[in-house]
LUMLODREN-518794 format. One line per 10 residues: their letters; for each residue x negated, y, z of C-alpha. Coordinates in Angstrom, 2 decimals. Layout:
N
A> X Y Z ~ ... $
***
This chain:
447
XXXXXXXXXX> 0.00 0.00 0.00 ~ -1.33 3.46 -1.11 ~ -1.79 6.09 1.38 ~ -1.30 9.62 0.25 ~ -3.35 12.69 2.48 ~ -3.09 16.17 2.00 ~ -5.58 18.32 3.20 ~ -4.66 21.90 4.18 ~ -6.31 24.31 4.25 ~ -4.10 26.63 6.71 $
XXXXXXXXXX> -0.12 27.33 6.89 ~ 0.26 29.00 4.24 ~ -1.33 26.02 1.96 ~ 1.94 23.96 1.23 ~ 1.79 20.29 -0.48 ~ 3.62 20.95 -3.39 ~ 7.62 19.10 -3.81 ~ 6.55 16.93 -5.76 ~ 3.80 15.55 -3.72 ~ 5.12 12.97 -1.00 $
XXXXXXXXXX> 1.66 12.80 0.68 ~ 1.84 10.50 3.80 ~ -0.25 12.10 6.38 ~ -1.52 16.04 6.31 ~ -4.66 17.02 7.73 ~ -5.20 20.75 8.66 ~ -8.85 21.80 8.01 ~ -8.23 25.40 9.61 ~ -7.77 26.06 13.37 ~ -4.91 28.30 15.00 $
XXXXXXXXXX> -7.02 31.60 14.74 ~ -7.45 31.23 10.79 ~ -11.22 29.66 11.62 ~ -12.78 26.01 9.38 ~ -11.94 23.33 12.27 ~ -12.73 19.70 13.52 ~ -16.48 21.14 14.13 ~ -17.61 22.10 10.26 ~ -17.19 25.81 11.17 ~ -19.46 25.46 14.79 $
XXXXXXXXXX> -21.92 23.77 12.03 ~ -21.98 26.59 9.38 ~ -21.80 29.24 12.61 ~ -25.23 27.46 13.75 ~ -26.42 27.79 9.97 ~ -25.94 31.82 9.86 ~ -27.03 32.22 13.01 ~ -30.58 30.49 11.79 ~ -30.26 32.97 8.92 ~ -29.04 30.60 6.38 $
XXXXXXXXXX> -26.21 30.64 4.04 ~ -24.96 27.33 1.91 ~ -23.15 28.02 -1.19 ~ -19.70 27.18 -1.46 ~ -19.80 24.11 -3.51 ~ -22.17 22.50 -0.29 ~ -19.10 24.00 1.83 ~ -16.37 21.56 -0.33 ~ -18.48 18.61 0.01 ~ -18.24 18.91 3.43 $
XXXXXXXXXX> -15.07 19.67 3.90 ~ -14.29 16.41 1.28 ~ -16.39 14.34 3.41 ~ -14.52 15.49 6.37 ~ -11.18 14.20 5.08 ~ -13.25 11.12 3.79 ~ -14.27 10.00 7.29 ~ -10.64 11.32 8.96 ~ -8.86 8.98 6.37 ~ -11.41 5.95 7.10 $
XXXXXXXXXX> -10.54 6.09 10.51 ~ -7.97 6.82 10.67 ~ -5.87 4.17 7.99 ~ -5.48 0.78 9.25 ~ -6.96 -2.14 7.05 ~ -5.09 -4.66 8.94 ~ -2.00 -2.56 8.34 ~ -2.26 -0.94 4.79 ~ -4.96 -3.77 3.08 ~ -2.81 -6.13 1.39 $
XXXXXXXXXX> -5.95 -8.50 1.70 ~ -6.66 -7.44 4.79 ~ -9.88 -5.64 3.82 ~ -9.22 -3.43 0.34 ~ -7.26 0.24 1.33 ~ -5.96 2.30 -1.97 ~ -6.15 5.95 -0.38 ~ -5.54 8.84 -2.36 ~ -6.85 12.26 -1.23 ~ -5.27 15.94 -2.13 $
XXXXXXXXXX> -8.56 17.88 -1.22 ~ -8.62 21.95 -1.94 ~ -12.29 23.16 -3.47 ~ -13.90 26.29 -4.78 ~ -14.60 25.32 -8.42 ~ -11.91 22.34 -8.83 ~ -13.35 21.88 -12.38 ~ -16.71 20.75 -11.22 ~ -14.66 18.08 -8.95 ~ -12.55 16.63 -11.53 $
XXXXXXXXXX> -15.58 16.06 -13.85 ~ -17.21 13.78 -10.73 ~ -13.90 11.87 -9.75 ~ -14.57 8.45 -11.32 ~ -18.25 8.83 -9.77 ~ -17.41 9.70 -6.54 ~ -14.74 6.89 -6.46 ~ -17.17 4.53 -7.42 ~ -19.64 6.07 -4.86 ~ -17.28 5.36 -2.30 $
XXXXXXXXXX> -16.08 2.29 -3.01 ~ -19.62 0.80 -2.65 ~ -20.00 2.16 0.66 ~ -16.55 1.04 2.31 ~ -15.34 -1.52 0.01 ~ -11.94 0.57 -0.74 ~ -9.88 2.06 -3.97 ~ -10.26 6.10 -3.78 ~ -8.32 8.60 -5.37 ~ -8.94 12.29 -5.34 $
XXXXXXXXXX> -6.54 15.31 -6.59 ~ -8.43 18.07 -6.92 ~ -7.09 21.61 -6.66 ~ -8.22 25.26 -5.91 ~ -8.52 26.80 -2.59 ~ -5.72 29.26 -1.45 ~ -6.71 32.78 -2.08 ~ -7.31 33.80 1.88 ~ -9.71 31.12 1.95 ~ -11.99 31.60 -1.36 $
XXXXXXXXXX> -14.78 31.74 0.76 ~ -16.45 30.42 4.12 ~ -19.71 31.31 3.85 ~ -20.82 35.00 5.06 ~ -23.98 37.44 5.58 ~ -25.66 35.65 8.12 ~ -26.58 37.46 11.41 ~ -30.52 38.17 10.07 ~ -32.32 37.19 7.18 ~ -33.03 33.91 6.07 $
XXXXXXXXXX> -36.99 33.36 7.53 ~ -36.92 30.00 8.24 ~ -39.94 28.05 7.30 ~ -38.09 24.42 7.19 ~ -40.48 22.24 5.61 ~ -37.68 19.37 5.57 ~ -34.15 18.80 7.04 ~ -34.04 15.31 8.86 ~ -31.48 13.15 10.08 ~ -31.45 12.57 13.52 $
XXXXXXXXXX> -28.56 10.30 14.47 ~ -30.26 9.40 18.08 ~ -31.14 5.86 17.02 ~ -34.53 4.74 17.07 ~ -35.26 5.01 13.14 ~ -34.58 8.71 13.46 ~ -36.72 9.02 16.49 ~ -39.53 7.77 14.86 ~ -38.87 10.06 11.68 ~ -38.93 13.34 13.99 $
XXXXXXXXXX> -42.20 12.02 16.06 ~ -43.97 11.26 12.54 ~ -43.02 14.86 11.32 ~ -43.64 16.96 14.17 ~ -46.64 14.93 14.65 ~ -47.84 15.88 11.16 ~ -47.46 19.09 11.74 ~ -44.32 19.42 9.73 ~ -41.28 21.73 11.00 ~ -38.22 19.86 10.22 $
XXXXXXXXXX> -34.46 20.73 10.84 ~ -32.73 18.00 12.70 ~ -29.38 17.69 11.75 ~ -27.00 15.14 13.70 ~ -23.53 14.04 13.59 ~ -21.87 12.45 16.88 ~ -18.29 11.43 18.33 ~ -18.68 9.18 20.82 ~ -20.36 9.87 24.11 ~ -22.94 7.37 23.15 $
XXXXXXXXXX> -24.44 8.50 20.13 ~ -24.08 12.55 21.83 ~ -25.79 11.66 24.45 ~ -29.19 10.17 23.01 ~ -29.34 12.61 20.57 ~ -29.30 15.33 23.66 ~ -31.65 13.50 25.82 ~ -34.20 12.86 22.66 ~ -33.66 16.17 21.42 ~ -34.54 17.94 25.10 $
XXXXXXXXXX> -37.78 16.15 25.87 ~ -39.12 16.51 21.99 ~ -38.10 20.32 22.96 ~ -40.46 20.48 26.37 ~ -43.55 18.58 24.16 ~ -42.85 20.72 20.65 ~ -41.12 23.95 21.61 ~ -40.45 26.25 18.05 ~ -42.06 23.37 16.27 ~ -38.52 22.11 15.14 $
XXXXXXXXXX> -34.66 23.62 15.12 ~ -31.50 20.87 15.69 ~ -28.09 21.61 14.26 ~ -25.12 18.86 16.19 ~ -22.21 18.83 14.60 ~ -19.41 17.12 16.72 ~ -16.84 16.00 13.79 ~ -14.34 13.43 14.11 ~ -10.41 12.80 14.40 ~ -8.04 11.44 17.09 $
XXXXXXXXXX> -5.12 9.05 17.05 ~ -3.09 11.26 16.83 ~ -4.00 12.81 13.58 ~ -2.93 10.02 12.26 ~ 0.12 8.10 14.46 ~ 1.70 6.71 11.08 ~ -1.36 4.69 10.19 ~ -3.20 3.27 13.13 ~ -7.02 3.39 13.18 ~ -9.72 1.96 11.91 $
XXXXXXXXXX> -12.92 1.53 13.75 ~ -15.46 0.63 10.97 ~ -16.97 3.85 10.28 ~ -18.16 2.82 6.81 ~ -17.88 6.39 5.73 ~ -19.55 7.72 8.03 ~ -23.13 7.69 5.96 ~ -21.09 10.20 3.53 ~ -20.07 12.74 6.23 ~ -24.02 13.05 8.20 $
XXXXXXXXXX> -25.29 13.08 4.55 ~ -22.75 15.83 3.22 ~ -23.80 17.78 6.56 ~ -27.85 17.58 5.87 ~ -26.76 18.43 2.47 ~ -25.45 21.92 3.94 ~ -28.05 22.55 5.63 ~ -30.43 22.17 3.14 ~ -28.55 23.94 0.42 ~ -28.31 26.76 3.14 $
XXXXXXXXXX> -31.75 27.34 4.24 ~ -34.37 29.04 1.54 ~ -37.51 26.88 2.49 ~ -36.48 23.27 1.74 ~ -34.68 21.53 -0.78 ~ -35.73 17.82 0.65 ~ -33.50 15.80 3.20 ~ -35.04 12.86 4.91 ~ -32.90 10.21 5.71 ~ -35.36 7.88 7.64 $
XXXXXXXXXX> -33.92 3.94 7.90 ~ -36.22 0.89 7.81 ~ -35.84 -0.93 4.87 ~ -34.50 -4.53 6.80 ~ -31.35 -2.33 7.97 ~ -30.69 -0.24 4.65 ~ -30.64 -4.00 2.37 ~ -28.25 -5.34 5.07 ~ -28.46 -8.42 3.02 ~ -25.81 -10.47 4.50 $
XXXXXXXXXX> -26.37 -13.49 7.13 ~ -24.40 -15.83 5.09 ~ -21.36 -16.01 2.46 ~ -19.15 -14.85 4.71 ~ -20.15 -11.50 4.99 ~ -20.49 -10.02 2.04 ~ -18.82 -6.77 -0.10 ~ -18.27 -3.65 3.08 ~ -18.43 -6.08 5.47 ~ -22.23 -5.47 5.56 $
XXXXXXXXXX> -22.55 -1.95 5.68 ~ -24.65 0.23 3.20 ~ -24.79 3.24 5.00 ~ -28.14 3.34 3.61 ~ -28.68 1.33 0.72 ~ -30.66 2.62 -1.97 ~ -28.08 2.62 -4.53 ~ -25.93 4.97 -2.33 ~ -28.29 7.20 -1.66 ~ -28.83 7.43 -5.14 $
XXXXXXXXXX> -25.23 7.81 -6.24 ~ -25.05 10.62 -3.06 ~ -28.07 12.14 -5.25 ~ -26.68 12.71 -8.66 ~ -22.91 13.53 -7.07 ~ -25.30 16.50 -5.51 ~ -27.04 17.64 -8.36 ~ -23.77 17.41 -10.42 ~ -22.50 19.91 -7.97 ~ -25.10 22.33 -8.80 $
XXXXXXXXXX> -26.62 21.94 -5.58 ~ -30.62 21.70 -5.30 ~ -30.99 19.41 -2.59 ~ -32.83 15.63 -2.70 ~ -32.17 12.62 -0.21 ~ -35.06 10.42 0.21 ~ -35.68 7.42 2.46 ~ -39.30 7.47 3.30 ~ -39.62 4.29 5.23 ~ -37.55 2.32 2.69 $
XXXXXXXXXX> -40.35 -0.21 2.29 ~ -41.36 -0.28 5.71 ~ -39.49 -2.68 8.45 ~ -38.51 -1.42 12.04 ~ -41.58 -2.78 13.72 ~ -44.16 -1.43 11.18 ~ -42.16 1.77 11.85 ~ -42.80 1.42 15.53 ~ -46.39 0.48 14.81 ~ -47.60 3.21 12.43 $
XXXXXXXXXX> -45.62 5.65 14.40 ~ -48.09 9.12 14.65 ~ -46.84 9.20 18.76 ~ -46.91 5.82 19.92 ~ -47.08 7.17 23.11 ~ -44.06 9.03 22.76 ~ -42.44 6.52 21.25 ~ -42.69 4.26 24.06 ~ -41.82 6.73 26.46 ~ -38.66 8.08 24.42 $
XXXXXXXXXX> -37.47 4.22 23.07 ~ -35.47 3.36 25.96 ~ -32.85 6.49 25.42 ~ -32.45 5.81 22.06 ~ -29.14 4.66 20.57 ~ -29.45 1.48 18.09 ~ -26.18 -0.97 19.18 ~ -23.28 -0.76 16.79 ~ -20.71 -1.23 19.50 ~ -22.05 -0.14 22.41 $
XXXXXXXXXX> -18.79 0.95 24.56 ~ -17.43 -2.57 23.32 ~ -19.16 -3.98 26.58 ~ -16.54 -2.13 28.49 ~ -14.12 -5.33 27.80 ~ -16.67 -7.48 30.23 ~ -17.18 -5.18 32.76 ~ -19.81 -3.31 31.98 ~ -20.58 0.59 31.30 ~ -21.50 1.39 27.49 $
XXXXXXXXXX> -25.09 0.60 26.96 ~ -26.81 -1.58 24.23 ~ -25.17 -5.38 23.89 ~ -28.75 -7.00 22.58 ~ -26.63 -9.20 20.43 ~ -25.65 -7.16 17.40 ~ -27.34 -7.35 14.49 ~ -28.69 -3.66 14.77 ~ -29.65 -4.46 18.32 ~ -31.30 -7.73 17.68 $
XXXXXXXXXX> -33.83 -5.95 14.72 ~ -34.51 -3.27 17.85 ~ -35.86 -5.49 19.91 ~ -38.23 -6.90 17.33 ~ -39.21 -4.13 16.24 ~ -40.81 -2.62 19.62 ~ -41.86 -6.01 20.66 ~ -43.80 -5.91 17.48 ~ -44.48 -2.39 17.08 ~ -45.31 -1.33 20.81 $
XXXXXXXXXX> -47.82 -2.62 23.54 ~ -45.78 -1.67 26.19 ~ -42.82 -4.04 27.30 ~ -39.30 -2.59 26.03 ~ -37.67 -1.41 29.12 ~ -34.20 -0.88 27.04 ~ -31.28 -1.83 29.19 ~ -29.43 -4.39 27.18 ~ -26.37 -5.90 27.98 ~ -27.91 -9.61 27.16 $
XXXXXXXXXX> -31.07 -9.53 28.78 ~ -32.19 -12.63 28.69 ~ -31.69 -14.59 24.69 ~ -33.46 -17.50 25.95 ~ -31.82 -17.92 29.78 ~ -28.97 -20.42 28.59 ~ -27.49 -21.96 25.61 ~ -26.01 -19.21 24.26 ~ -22.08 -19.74 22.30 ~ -22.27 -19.03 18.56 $
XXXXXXXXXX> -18.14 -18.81 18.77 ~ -18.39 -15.91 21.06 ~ -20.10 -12.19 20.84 ~ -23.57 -13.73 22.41 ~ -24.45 -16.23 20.04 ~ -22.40 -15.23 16.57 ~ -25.41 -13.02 15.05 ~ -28.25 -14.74 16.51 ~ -27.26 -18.13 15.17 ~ -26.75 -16.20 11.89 $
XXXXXXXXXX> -30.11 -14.68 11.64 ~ -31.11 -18.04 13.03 ~ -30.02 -20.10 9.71 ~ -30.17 -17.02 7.44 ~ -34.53 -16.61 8.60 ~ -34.77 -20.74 8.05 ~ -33.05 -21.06 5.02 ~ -35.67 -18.05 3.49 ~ -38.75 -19.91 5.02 ~ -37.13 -23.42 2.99 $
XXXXXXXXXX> -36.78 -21.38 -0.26 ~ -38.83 -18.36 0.05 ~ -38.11 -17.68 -3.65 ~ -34.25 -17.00 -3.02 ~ -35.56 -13.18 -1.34 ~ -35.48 -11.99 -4.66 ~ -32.09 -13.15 -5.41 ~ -30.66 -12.19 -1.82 ~ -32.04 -8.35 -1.87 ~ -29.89 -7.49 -5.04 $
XXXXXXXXXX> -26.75 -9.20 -3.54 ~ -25.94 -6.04 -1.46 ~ -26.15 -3.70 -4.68 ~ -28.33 -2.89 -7.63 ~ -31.91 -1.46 -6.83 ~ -34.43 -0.07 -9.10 ~ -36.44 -2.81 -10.97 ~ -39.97 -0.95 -10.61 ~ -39.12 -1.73 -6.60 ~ -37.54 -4.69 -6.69 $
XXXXXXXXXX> -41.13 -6.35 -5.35 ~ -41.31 -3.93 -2.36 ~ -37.83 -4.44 -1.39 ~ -38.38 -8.23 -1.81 ~ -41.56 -7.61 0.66 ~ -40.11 -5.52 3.22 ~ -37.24 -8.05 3.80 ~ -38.94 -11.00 3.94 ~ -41.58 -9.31 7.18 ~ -37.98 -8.18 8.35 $
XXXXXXXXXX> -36.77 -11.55 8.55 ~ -39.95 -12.29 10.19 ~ -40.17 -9.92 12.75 ~ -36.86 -10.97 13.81 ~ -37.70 -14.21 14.01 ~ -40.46 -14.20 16.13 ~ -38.05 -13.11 18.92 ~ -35.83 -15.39 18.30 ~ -38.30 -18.38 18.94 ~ -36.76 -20.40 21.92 $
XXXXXXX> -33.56 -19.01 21.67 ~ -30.76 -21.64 21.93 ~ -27.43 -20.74 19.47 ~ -24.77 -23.49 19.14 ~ -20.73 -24.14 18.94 ~ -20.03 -24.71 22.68 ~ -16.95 -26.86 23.64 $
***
């Protein structure tokens, strides 16, 4: 079943008669202001002296409504197959032309990353809101060598060590919602303060929707889109500052494959938030736009571990690890009686602690939920054992047929041919590293 969402931009912006859109989201706040955080972001922008243009303004505001309606429609409610949503999008932009000549593209884009049919109506902004952008507050002086994401999660970490480190003077850019992910990037973001001072600037952009936005259609909790919104966001930033054109998006290269465990999980169900072919469809929808801004992974080819390893801080590192966010889930331990922390079970979790066992000389102090993988026989029916007895068959059946890496790296989506051998690399030490700390570890059906 096809959901229909308007997105408003204000009263005065009515859905046409004709258009029996099935949810409405309002983009503009009670005093005539941009809402749901993208005005705080472009507030923080002028008030660093930079200005984005107005097409780096729509793709937020797009990506907004992107994430709102991926959270907010339920698969097990509107996917006929349980999985595949149709959603259709009314979106209001500057130059709608320039939209309409991307739709198939970004359709495509999108249904890569979450595995869903999109639609888009474009259509021009009301005339009382032609513009967001203003003069900023003093003149653009920044001296941004690079804007970085910094999501709070240990890949990130390492990416803002590295550059600060090299005497680089990124912009951090982060996107949160839950306390979780808000309050690593805080914590991270303070001490790198005390030990860097004016070596860096952060931009946090708190952007996300509640239930009740949307009470017809449930919720969804599988953030696929989510990659689309924190890009769209480094994108503005960016586009608005004069120094840099470059955004960083740094993700080890086991993590952005996601090749899948097994047959099972395959399609969206293994997330590509960072995949090289999204990051390369996110690149030409942004230079399509007319917007001068690149996304590159720079540790694409590297795992987590050689990440942690080659890291220009080590010491840092080590010291900073521990208040990093990696888990996918972590509140989810709040159903077992604990308060949200990392699980140590999820697949995201389980490449963590390989990586700093393999990257780090000191022991990772990391409070994980399962502490212990090797204590007991641990269920591969229930949360505990499900991944690890994955990664468990998926890291023997590569070392049986060490050939099939080749095969299993493209399965997630196409990749460039002239890197097909480095991707092929990088996962198979992945695998590896992961392995190691899974030596021991007892995973079977129980009962």
């Amino acid at each position: 079943m096809k959901r229909k969402i308007f997105v408003r931009l204000g009263r005065d912006d009515v859905k046409p008669a004709y258009d029996a859109a099935d949810i409405t989201i309002d983009m503009i706040d009670n005093f005539g202001a941009l809402d749901r955080g993208l005005g705080q972001l472009l507030d923080r922008l002028f008030k660093l002296g930079a200005k984005p243009s107005e097409a780096a303004v729509d793709l937020m505001i797009l990506a907004a409504a992107v994430y709102a309606a991926d959270t907010g429609v339920s698969r097990e409610r509107y996917a006929d197959d349980g999985w595949t949503r149709m959603i259709d999008l009314n979106v209001p932009v500057a130059e709608a032309g320039f939209w309409k000549n991307q739709q198939d593209h970004l359709s495509q884009m999108l249904k890569f990353l979450t595995g869903d049919h999109w639609s888009f109506t474009f259509r021009h902004r009301p005339n009382n809101f032609q513009t967001f952008t203003k003069q900023p507050e003093k003149m653009d002086l920044t001296d941004f060598t690079q804007v970085s994401l910094f999501s709070g999660g240990l890949d990130s970490l390492i990416g803002a060590i590295d550059l600060l480190a090299s005497g680089q003077r990124p912009l951090l850019v982060s996107h949160y919602w839950d306390g979780e992910a808000s309050s690593a990037q805080r914590q991270l973001l303070e001490v790198l303060k005390e030990r860097h001072g004016d070596a860096f600037e952060s931009v946090r952009a708190y952007i996300g929707f509640r239930k009740l936005d949307f009470a017809e259609a449930g919720s969804d909790n599988n953030q696929r889109a989510r990659s689309f919104l924190f890009y769209s966001l480094a994108v503005v930033a960016a586009d608005a500052v004069a120094s840099t054109n470059k955004v960083l998006i740094p993700e080890n290269g086991l993590i952005a494959l996601n090749v899948p465990m097994d047959a099972h999980r395959l399609g969206s169900l293994s997330t590509r938030t960072a995949h090289p072919h999204f990051i390369r469809s996110m690149s030409e929808l942004v230079n399509a736009l007319g917007i001068d801004v690149t996304l590159e992974n720079p540790y694409r080819f590297k795992t987590k571990g050689e990440m942690a390893r080659e890291c220009k801080d080590r010491d840092l590192l080590a010291e900073l690890a521990p208040a990093s966010m990696s888990c996918s889930h972590p509140a989810q331990v709040r159903f077992e009686g604990a308060q949200p922390q990392h699980c140590g079970r999820c697949v995201p979790c389980l490449i963590r602690r390989a990586s700093l066992a393999a990257g780090l000389v000191e022991t990772d102090t990391t409070q994980y939920f399962l502490d212990d993988l090797k204590g007991s026989v641990l269920d591969s029916k229930s949360a505990d054992g499900k991944n690890i007895r994955s990664f468990m068959f998926a890291a023997e059946n590569l070392r049986q047929n060490p050939g099939r890496a080749r095969f299993l790296v493209q399965k997630p989506g196409p990749l460039n041919h002239d890197d097909l051998d480095a991707y092929v690399g990088v996962y198979r030490r992945g695998m590896e590293e992961v392995s190691e700390i899974l030596r021991g570890v007892r995973a079977k059906h129980v009962g």
